[in-house]
C-alpha positions as a Markdown table, in Angstrom:
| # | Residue | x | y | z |
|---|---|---|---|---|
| 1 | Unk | 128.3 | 124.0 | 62.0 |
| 2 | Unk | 130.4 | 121.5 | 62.9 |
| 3 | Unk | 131.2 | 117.9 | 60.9 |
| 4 | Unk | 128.9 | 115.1 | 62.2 |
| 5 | Unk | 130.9 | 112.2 | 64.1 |
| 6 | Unk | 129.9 | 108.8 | 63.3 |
| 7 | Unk | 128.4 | 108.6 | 66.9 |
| 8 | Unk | 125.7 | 111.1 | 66.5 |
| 9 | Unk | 122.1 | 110.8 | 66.3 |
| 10 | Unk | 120.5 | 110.6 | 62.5 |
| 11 | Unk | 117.8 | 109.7 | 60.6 |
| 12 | Unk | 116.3 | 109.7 | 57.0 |
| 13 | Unk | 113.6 | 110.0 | 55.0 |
| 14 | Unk | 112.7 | 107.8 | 51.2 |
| 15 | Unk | 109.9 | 107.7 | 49.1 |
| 16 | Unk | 110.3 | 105.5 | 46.2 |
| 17 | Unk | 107.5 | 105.5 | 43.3 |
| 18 | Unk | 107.5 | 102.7 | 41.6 |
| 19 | Unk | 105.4 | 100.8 | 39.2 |
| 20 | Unk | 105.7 | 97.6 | 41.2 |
| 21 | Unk | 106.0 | 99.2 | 45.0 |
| 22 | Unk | 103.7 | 96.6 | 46.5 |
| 23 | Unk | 105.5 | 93.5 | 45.5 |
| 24 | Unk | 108.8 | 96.2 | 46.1 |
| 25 | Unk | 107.2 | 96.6 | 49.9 |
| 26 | Unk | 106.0 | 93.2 | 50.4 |
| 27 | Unk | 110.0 | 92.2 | 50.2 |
| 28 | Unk | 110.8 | 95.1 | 53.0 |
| 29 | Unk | 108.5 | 93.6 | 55.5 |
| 30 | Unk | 111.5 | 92.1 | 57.7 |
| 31 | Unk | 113.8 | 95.0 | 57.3 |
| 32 | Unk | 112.5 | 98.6 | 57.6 |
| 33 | Unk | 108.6 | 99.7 | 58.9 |
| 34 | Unk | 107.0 | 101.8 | 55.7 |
| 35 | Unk | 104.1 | 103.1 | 54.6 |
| 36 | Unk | 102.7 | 101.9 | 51.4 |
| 37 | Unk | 99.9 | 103.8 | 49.4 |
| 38 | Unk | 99.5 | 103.2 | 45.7 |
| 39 | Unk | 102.7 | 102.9 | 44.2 |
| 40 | Unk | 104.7 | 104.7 | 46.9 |
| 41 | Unk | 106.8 | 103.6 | 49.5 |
| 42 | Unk | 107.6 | 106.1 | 52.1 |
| 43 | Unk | 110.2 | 105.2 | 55.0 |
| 44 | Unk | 111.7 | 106.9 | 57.4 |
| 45 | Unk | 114.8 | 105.8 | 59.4 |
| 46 | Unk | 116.6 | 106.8 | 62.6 |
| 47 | Unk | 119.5 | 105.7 | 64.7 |
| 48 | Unk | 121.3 | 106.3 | 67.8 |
| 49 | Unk | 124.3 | 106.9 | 65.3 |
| 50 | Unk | 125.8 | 107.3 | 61.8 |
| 51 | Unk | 127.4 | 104.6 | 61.5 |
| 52 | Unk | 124.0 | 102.6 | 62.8 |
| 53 | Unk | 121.6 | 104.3 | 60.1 |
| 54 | Unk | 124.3 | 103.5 | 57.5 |
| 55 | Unk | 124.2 | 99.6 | 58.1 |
| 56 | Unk | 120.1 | 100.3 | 58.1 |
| 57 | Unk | 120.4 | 102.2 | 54.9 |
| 58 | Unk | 122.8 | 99.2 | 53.4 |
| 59 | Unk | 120.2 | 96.5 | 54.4 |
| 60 | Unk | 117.7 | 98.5 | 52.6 |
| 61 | Unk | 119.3 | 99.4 | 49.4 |
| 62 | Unk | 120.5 | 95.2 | 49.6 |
| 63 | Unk | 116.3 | 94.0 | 50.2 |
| 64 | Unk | 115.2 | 96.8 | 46.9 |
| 65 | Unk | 117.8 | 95.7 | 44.9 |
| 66 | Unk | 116.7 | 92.0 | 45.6 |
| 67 | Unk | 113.4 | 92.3 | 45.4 |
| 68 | Unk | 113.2 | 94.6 | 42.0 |
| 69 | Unk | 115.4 | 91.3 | 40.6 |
| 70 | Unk | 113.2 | 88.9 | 41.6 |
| 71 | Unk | 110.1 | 91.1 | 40.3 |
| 72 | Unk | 111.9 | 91.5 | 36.9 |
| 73 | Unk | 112.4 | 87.6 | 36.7 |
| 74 | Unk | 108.8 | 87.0 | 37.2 |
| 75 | Unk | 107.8 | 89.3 | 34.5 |
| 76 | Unk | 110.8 | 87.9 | 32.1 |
| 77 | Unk | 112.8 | 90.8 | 31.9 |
């Protein structure tokens, strides 16, 4: 198989379980579509390249990270 180029096609897939995942999701409303069902979040990404799904996957990681901060403020953590 040959090494993927930075121009090709991709997508992924995440499910995150967590105990807070709806006020997680509610701060992912802007950034990816997802399915939320109990304390799941399921996504699922694609691009017309690497490089494209990598700045997607950046945004995301950036809006989790933010929103599980501001979710451990309001519980005093």
């Amino acid at each position: 198989m040959a090494s993927p180029k930075k121009s090709d096609c991709a997508q992924y897939e995440f499910k995150l379980i967590h105990e807070d995942a709806k006020a997680l999701s509610a701060g992912l409303t802007t950034e990816v579509d997802y399915i939320y069902n109990d304390n799941e979040i399921f996504i699922h990404e694609s691009a017309d390249s690497i490089a494209d799904l990598r700045a997607r996957w950046n945004s995301l990681m950036r809006g989790l990270i933010a929103s599980e901060q501001a979710v451990a403020a309001t519980r005093g953590d």
